[in-house]
N, C-alpha and C positions, 0 to 999 in steps of 0.2 A: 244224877245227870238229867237235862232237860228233854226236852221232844226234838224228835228232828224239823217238827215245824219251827223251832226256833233256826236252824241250820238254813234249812234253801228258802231263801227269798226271792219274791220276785221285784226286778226292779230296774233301774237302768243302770245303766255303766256312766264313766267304766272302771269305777274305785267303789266296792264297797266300804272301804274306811273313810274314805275321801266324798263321795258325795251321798250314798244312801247313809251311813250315819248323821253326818251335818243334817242332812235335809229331816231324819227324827228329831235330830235337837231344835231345829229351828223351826220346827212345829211345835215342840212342848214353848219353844219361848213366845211362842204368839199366841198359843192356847190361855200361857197365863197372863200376859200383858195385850188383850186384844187392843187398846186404847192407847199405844207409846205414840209418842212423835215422832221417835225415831228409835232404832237399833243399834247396837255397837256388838263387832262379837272378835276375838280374838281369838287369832289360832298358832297354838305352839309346836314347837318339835316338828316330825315329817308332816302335819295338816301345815304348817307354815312353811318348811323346804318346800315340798312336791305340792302345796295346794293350788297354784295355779293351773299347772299342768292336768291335772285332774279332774279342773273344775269346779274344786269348794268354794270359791269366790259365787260361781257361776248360779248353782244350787241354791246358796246361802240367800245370795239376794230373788232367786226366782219365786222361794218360798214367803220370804218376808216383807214382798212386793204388796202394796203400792209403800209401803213406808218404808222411806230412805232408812240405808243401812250401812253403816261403813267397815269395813272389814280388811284387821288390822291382821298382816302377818308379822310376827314377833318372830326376834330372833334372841331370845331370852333364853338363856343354857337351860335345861331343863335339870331341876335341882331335888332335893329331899322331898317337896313338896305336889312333884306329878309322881303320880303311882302309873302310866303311859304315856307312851313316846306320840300318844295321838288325842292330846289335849288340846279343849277348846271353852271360851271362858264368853259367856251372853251376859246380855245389859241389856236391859230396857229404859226409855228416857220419856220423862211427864217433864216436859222444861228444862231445867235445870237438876233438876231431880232425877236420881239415876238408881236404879234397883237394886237391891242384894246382889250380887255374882252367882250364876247357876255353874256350874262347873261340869262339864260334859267330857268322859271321853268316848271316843269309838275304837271298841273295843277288838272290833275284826269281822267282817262276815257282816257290816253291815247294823252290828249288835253295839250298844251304848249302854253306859253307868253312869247315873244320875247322881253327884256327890248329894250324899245325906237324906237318899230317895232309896234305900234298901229293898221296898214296898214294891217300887217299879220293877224286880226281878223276877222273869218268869221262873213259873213253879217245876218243881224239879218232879221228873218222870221217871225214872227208871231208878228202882233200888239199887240196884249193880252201877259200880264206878271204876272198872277196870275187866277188859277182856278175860281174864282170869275167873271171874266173876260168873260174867255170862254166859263163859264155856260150862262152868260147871252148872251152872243153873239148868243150860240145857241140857246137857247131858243127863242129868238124874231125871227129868223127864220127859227124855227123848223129844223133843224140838227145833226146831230148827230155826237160825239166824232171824228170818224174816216171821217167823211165830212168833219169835221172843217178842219182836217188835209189835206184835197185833197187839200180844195181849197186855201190854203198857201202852199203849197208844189208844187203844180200842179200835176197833174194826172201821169206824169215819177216815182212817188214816190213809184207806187207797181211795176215797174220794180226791184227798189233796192231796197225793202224789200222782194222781190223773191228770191233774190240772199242774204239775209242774211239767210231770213230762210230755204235754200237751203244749209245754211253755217253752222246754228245750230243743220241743222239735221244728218249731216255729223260728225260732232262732237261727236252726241250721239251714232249712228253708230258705230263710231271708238271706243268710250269711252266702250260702250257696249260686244263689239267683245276682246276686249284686257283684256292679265292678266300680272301678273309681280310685281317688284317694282320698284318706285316711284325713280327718282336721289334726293340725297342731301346728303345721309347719316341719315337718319331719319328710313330707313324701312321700311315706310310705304308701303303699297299693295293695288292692285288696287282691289276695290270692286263691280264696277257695274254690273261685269259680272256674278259673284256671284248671288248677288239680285235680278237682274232679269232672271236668269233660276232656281232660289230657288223656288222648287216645293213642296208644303204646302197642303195635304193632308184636306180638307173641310174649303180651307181660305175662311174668308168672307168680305164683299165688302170692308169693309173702312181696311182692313189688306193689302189686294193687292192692293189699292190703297197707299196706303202708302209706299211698297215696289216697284211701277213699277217709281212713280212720283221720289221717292228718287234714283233707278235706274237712270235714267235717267239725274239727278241734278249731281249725282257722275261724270256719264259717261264724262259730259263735264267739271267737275271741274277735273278731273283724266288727263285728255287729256290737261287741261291748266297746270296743274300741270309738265305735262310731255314737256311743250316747245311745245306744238300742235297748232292750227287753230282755235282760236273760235273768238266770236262776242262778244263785249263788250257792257253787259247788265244790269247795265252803266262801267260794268269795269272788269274786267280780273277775280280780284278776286270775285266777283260776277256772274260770268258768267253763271251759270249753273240755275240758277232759272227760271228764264221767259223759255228758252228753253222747263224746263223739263214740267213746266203746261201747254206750248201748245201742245207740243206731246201728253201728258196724256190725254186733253179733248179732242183735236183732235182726237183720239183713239176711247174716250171713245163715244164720241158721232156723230161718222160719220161726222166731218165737212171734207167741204174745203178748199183748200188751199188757194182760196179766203177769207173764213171768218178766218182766221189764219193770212192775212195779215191786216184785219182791226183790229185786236186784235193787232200785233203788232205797229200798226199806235199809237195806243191810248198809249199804254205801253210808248212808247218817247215821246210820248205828256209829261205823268208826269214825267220821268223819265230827261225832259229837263225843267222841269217846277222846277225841285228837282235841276237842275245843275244853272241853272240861279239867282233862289233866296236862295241856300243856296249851300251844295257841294257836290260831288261824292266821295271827296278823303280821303281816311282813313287815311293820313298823318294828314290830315287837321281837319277832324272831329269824326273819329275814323271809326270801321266797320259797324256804324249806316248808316255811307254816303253809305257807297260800299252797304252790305248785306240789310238794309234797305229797299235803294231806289229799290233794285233789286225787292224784295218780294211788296214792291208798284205798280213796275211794272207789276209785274206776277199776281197780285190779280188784277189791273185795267184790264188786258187782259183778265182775266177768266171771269169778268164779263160782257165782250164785246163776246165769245165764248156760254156765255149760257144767250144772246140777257138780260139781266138788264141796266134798264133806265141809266141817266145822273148821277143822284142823288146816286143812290147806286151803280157806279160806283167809284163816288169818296168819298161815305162813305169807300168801299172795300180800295182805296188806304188808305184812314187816319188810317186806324184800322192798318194797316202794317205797316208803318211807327212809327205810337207812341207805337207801342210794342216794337218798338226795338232803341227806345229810350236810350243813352246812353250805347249802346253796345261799347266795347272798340275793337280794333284794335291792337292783340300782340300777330302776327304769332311768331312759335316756331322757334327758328335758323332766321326767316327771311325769311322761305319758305311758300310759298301757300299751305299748306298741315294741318296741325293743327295749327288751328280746322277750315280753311278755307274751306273744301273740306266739311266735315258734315256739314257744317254752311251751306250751298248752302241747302243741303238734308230739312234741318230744315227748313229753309225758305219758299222753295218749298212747302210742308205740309202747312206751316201757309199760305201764299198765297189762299188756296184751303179754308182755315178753314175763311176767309175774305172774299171770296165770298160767305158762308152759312149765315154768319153774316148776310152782306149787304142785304143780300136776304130778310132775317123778320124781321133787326131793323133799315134800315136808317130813316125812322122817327123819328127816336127816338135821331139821332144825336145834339151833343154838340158840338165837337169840329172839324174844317174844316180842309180840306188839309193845306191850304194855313195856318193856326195857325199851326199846327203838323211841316211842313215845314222850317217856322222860328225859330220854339220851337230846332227842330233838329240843326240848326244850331247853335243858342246858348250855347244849352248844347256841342255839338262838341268844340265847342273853348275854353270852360271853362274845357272841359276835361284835364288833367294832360297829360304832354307834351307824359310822358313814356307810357302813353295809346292812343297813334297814330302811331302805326308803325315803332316804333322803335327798339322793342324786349326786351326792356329793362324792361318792366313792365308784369304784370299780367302770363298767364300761363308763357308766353317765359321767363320769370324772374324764376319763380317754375322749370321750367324743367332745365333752365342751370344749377339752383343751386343744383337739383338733379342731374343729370347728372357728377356733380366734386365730387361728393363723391367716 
């Protein structure tokens, strides 16, 4: 399994498939071709459905600016031939003369595979490749989640998760402080700011809970939504979850920003535990990979924030996870905005309601991560092609077809 450095990136929105991967590729194609006349780059499958809406067009040519680029979306079936539903094919041009084909996908989270580039994989970290693994590892010497992580990571590792969650808070910051609407044409408005100064005459506990955590989930889904700064947790359009439940517990209960990084130590523990045996990309396996693993995340970290064992740590993950069990993936227009932006909110809540769980019934547990995990990926791939990100199915189908009336 890799590093969780590989997991949170920093980057903009508001598609980590959609425009932080393009925007890797189309630096490796200008690295290699500094001298074209021009660019050509084609993009298949959901980079071709939902790339405008996203912004891969947008990226593609920001990156490979000053030289003219043209950028073809194909609607060419995706056949034997793409191993991803998030294929994109560069060209470099000397005149008439056109390069080898680099073949790129983005693979989820921002991450890409470079056909015939094996070399380009980061190296793999952690000897353990399933929670099973881990548990037992710790257990024989008495350790705990976030140790595990030190000592495969090495001790540099709360350097950079200072500087993520330094990244996320920033985020929430911005998301919080700002009003307006949203680009794409959609209308939508930004809500966090709302939420959280909505002053509620005798709220009580679990109402303002519910309003500060979802605050907070918007803020940073509002701020990806807007082409902003966030960390990918495991992905752009997931972003807002894990942020918003360490702020809220960190709030709520006087932590450190010390115990805020062992929480997120553990959150990519599974969150890379989630990307290694099955997937993050909602291309790939719908908004189960993105929103899921997120809310996996964010319930494994709360229950590292309010000190629960091993065990109901990773009961907290599996309950997150198989609730959202074949959630489909089908932004409206193709934007991060509906029903991606309250999907974050929702999340966030259930995340919180998974650590109440875990607290009085993991004895009581059936089914493990590591089943949930697999299970997720199967139903992901079995999903109906129009419910991964393509916009062609589910709300994004209801609305266009309202919308031509």
């Amino acid at each position: 399994m890799k590093s969780i450095r590989d997991l949170y990136k920093i980057g903009k929105g508001p598609s980590s498939s959609h425009t932080i991967g393009p925007e890797r590729a189309a630096h490796l194609l200008k690295e290699r071709y500094p001298d074209a006349d021009r660019y050509t780059v084609v993009l298949y499958g959901s980079l071709s459905k939902t790339g405008q809406g996203h912004g891969t067009d947008r990226v593609l040519h920001t990156v490979l600016s000053p030289t003219p680029t043209e950028i073809v979306f194909s609607d060419e079936p995706l056949g034997q031939t793409y191993t991803h539903p998030n294929t994109m094919d560069l060209y470099a041009w000397h005149g008439e003369e056109r390069s080898p084909r680099l073949r790129v996908e983005s693979i989820g989270g921002g991450d890409i595979r470079v056909e015939g580039c094996a070399d380009m994989e980061p190296p793999e970290v952690y000897p353990e490749n399933s929670f099973a693994e881990i548990a037992d590892f710790c257990r024989l010497r008495n350790l705990t989640l976030w140790e595990y992580v030190e000592i495969n990571e090495g001790p540099e590792i709360w350097d950079f998760l200072a500087v993520i969650w330094q990244t996320m808070q920033k985020a929430i910051d911005a998301g919080i402080a700002t009003e307006g609407v949203l680009p794409g044409g959609l209308g939508v408005e930004r809500k966090a700011k709302t939420l959280y100064e909505k002053v509620i005459e005798n709220e009580f506990t679990a109402l303002r809970e519910c309003r500060i955590v979802s605050a907070y989930a918007y803020a940073v889904s509002e701020q990806n939504a807007d082409c902003g700064t966030i960390v990918t947790a495991p992905t752009c359009g997931a972003c807002g979850v894990l942020p918003a439940v360490l702020r809220y517990l960190k709030e709520r209960r006087r932590l450190t920003d010390e115990k805020v990084l062992q929480a997120l130590a553990v959150a990519g523990l599974f969150g890379s535990l989630i990307k290694r045996n099955a997937s993050i990309s909602g291309a790939e396996c719908g908004c189960q990979a993105e929103i899921g693993s997120a809310c996996a995340m964010a319930a494994a970290a709360a229950c590292v924030l309010c000190d629960l064992n091993t065990a109901q740590t990773q009961y907290a993950a599996e309950i997150a996870l198989e609730h959202h069990l074949g959630l489909t993936c089908d932004p409206i227009c193709g934007l991060v905005q509906i029903p991606c932006i309250e999907r974050n909110a929702v999340a966030a809540s259930r995340a919180l309601n998974c650590l109440n769980l875990a607290f009085f019934l993991s004895d009581s547990q059936r089914i493990t991560f590591d089943m949930v995990v697999k299970t997720m990926y199967e139903t992901g791939i079995h999903l109906s092609q129009q419910y991964r990100e393509t916009a062609e199915g589910g709300l994004a189908k209801l609305y266009d077809r309202r919308s031509r009336r």
